[in-house]
VOBA-1610 file (N, C-alpha, C; in pm, whole numbers, padded with zeros to 5 digits, always signed):
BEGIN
Unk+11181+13302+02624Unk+11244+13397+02533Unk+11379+13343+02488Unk+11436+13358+02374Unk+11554+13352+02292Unk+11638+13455+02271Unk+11795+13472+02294Unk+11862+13593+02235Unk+11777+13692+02213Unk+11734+13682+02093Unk+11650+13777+01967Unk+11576+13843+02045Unk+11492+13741+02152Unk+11345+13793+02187Unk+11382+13929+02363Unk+11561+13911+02366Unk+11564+14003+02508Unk+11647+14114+02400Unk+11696+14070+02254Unk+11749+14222+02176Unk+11609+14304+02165Unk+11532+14221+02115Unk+11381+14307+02130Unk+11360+14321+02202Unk+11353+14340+02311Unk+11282+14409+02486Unk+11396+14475+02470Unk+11522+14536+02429Unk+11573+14618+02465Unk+11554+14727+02397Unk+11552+14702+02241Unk+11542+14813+02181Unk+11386+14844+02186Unk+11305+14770+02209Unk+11147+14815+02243Unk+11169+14924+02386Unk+11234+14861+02446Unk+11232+15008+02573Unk+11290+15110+02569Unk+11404+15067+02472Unk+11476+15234+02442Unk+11416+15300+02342Unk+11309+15236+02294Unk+11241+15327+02160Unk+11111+15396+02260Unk+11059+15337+02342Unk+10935+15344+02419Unk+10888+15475+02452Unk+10789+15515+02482Unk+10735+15659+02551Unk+10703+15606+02663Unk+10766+15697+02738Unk+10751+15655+02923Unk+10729+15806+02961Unk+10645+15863+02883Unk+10604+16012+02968Unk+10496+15962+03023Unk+10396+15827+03043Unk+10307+15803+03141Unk+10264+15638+03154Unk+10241+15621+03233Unk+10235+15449+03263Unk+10180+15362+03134Unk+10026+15439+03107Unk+09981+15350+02976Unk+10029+15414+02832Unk+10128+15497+02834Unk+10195+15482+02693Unk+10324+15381+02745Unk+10359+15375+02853Unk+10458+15228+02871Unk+10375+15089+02820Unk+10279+15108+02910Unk+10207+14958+02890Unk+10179+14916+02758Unk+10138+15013+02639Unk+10134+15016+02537Unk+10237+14941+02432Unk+10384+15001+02498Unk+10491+15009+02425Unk+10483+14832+02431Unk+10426+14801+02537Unk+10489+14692+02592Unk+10412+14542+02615Unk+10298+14599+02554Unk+10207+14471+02531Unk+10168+14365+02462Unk+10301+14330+02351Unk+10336+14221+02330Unk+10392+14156+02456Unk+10441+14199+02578Unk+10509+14098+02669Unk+10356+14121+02792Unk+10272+14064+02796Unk+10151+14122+02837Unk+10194+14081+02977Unk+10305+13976+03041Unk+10326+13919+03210Unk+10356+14078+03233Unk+10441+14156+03145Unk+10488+14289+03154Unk+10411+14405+03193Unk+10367+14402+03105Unk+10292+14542+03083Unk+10174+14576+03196Unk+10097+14421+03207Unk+09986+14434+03311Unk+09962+14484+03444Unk+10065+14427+03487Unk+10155+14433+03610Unk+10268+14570+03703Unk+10234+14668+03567Unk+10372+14788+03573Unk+10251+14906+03662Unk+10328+14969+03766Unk+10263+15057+03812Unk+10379+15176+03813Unk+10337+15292+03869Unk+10341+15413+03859Unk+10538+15440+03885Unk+10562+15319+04002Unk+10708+15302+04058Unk+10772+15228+03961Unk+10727+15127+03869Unk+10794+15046+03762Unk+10845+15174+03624Unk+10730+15257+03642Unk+10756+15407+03533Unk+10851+15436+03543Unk+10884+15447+03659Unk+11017+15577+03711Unk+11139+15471+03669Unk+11137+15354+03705Unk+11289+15275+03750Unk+11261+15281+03565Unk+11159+15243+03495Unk+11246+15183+03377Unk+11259+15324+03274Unk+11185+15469+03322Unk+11223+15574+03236Unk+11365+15578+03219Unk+11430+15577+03344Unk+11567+15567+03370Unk+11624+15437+03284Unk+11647+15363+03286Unk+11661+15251+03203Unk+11635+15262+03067Unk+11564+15303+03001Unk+11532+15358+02855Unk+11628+15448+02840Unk+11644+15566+02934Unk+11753+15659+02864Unk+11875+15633+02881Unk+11920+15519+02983Unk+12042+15457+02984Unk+12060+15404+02865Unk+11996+15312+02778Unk+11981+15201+02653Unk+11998+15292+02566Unk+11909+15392+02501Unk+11977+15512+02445Unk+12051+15589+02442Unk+12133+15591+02561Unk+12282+15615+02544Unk+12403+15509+02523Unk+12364+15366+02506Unk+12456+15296+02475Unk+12419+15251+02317Unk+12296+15293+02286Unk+12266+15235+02177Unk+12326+15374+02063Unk+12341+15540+02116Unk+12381+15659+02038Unk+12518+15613+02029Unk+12579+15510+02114Unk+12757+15537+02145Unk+12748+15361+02046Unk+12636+15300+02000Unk+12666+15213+01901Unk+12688+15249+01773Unk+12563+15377+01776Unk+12585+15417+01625Unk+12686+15494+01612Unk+12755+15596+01706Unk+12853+15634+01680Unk+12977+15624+01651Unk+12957+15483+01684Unk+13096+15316+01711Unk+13219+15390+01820Unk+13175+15451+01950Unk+13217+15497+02039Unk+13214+15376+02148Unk+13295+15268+02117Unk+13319+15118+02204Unk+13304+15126+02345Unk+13363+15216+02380Unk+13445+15288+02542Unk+13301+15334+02596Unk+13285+15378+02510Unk+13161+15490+02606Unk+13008+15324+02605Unk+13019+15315+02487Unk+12947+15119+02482Unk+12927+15042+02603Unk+13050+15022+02621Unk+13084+14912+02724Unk+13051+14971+02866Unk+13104+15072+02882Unk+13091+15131+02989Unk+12951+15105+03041Unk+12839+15196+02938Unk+12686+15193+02949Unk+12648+15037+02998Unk+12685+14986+02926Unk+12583+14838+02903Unk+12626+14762+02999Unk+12765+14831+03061Unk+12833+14698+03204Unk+12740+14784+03307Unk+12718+14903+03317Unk+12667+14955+03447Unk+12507+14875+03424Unk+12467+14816+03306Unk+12303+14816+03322Unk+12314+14700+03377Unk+12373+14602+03308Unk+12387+14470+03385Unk+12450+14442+03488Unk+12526+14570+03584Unk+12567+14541+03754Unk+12433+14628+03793Unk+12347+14696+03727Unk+12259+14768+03816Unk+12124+14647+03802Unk+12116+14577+03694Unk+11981+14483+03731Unk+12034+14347+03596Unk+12144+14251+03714Unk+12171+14165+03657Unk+12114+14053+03635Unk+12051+13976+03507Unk+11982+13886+03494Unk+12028+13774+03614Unk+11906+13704+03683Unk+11913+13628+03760Unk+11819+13477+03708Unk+11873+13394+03593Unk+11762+13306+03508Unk+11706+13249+03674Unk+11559+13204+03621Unk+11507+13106+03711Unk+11451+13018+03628Unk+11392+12857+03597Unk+11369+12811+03563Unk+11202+12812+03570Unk+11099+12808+03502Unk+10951+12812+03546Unk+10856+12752+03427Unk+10814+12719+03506Unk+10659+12627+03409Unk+10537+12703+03429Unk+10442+12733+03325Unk+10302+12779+03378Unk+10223+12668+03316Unk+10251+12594+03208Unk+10165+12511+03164Unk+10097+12354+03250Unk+10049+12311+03166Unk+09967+12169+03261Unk+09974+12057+03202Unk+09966+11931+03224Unk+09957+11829+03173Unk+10139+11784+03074Unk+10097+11748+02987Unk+10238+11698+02923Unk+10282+11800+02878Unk+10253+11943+02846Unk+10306+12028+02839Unk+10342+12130+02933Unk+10415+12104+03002Unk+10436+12189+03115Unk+10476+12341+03150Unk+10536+12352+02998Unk+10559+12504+02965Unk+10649+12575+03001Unk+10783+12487+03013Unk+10901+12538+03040Unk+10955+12651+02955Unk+10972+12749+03047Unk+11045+12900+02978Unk+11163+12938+03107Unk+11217+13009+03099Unk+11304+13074+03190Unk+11299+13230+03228Unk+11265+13286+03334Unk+11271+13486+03384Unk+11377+13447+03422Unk+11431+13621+03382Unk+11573+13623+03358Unk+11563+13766+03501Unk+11473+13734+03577Unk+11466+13792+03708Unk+11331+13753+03807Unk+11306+13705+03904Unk+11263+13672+04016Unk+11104+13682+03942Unk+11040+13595+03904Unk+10875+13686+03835Unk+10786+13750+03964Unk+10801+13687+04129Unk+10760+13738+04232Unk+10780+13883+04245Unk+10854+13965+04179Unk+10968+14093+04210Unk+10896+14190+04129Unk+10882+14328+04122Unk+10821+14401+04012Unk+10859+14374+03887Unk+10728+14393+03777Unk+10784+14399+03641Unk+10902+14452+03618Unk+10939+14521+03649Unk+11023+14641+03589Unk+11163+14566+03626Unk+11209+14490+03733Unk+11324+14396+03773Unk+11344+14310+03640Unk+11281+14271+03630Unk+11253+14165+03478Unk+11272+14257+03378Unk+11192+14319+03331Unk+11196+14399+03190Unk+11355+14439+03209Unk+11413+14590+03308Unk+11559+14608+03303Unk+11662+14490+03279Unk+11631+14444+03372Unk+11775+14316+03349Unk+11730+14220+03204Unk+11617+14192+03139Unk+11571+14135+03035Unk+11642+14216+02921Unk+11631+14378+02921Unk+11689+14526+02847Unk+11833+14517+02806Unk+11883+14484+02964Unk+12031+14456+02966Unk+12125+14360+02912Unk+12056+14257+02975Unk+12068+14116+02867Unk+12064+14115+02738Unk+11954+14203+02707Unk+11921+14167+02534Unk+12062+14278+02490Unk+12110+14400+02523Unk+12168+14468+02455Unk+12288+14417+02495Unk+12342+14357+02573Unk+12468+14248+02552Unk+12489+14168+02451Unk+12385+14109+02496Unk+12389+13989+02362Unk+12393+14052+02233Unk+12329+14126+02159Unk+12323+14199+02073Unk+12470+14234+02010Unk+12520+14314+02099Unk+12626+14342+02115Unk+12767+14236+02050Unk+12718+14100+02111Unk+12805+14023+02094Unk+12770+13939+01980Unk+12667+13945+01982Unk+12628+13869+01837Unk+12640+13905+01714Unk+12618+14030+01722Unk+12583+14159+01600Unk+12707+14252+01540Unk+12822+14250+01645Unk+12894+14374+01685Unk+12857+14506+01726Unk+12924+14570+01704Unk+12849+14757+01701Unk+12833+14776+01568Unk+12813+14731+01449Unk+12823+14833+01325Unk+12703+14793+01257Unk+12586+14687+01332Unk+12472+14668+01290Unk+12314+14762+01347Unk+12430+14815+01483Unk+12291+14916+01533Unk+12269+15062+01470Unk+12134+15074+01400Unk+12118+15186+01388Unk+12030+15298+01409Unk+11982+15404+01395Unk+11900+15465+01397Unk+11795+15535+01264Unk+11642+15548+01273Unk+11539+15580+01223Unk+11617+15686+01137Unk+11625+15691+00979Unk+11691+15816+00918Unk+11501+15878+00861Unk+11433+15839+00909Unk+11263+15925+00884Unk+11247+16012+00978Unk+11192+16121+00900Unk+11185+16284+00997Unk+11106+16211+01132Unk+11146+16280+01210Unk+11040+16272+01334Unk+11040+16135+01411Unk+11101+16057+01364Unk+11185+15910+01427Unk+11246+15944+01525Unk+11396+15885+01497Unk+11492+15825+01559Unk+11497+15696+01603Unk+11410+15617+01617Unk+11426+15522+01666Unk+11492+15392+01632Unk+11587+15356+01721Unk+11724+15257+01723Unk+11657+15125+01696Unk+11756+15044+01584Unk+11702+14932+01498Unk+11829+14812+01536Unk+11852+14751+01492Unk+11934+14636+01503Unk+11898+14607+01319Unk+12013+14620+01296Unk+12033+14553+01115Unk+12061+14437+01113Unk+11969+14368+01035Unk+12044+14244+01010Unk+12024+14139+00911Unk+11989+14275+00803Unk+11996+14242+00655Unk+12112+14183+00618Unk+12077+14087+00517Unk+12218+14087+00461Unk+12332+14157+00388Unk+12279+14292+00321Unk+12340+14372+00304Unk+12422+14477+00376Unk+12374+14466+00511Unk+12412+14576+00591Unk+12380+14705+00556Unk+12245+14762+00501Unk+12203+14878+00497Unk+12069+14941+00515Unk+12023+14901+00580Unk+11878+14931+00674Unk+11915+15087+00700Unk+11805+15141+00663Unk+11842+15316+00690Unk+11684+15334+00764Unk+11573+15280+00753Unk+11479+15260+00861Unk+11428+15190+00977Unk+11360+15197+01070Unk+11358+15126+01221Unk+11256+15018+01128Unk+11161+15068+01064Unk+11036+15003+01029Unk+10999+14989+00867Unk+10901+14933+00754Unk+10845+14909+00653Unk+10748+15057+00652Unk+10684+15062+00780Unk+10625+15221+00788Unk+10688+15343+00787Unk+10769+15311+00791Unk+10907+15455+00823Unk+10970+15495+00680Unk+11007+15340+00674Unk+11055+15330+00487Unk+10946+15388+00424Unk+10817+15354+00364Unk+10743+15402+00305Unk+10674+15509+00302Unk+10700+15556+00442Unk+10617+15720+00403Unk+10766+15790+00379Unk+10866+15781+00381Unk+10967+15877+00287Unk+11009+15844+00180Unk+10964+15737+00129Unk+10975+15715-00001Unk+10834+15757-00110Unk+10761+15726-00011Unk+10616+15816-00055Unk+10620+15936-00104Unk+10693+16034+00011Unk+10714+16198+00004Unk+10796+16165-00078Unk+10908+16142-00081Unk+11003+16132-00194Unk+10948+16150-00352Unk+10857+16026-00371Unk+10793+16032-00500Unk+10720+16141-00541Unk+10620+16191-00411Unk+10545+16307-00435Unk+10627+16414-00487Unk+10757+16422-00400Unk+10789+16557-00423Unk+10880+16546-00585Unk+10916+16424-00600Unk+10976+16437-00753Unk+10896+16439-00861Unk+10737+16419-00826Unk+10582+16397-00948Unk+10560+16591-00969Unk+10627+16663-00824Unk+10573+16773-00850Unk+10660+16882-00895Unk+10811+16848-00908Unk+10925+16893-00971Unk+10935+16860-01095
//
């Protein structure tokens, strides 16, 4: 994984539904070492962890620094990336990547401190005035901008288009 790829595991978990294991696994099966692996005790540690990330990610959009820092230092003293170096591949490709926590250890050790990591970095790469939130009914869900314009008002292309959809409808029928 790259920067980019632990800002995405963060805001993928703070967007996530963790009211039951396989709407986690779901959320989360682009990282499939992840998702496969998560049982009923990985639920609990990372529900908690999601609503931590959403409170540092509400105190981004709010550009509330203090309350920021605060959040995002407790995630990374509560499950601080520990890189290890690891290969799964064979032959001349050996398949060097790096876990940014013990891969022996539950998913959920990895994913949090992976969460934590990514919304640091983010943080430092991005500032605070690029995170935002879903402005589509029934959203919310926290985006990272990084248009060049600086004005992303949706998480998604699906989000954008069905209110611009309604939008049209409702001005075809006015």
């Amino acid at each position: 994984m790259d920067n980019a790829d632990y800002i995405e595991s963060a805001l993928r978990l703070a967007n996530a539904r963790t009211d039951d294991l396989e709407s986690l696994r779901a959320e989360l099966r682009d990282e499939p070492w992840w998702s496969s692996r998560l049982t009923g005790r990985d639920l609990e540690l990372l529900r908690d962890v999601a609503t931590r990330l959403r409170r540092a990610l509400e105190s981004a959009t709010e550009g509330e620094t203090d309350s920021l820092s605060t959040e995002v230092n407790s995630l990374l003293r509560d499950y601080p990336p520990r890189p290890s170096l690891s290969r799964h591949g064979h032959g001349h490709d050996p398949g060097w990547h790096i876990h940014v926590a013990d891969p022996e250890q539950p998913p959920s050790t990895e994913i949090a401190a992976a969460a934590a990591w990514g919304m640091a970095q983010g943080i430092v790469l991005h500032g605070t005035d690029r995170w935002g939130r879903c402005q589509a009914p029934n959203c919310g869900s926290y985006f990272l901008d990084t248009s060049t314009g600086r004005n992303k008002r949706f998480c998604s292309t699906r989000c954008a288009n069905r209110v611009h959809v309604a939008a049209f409808r409702e001005r075809r029928r006015g």
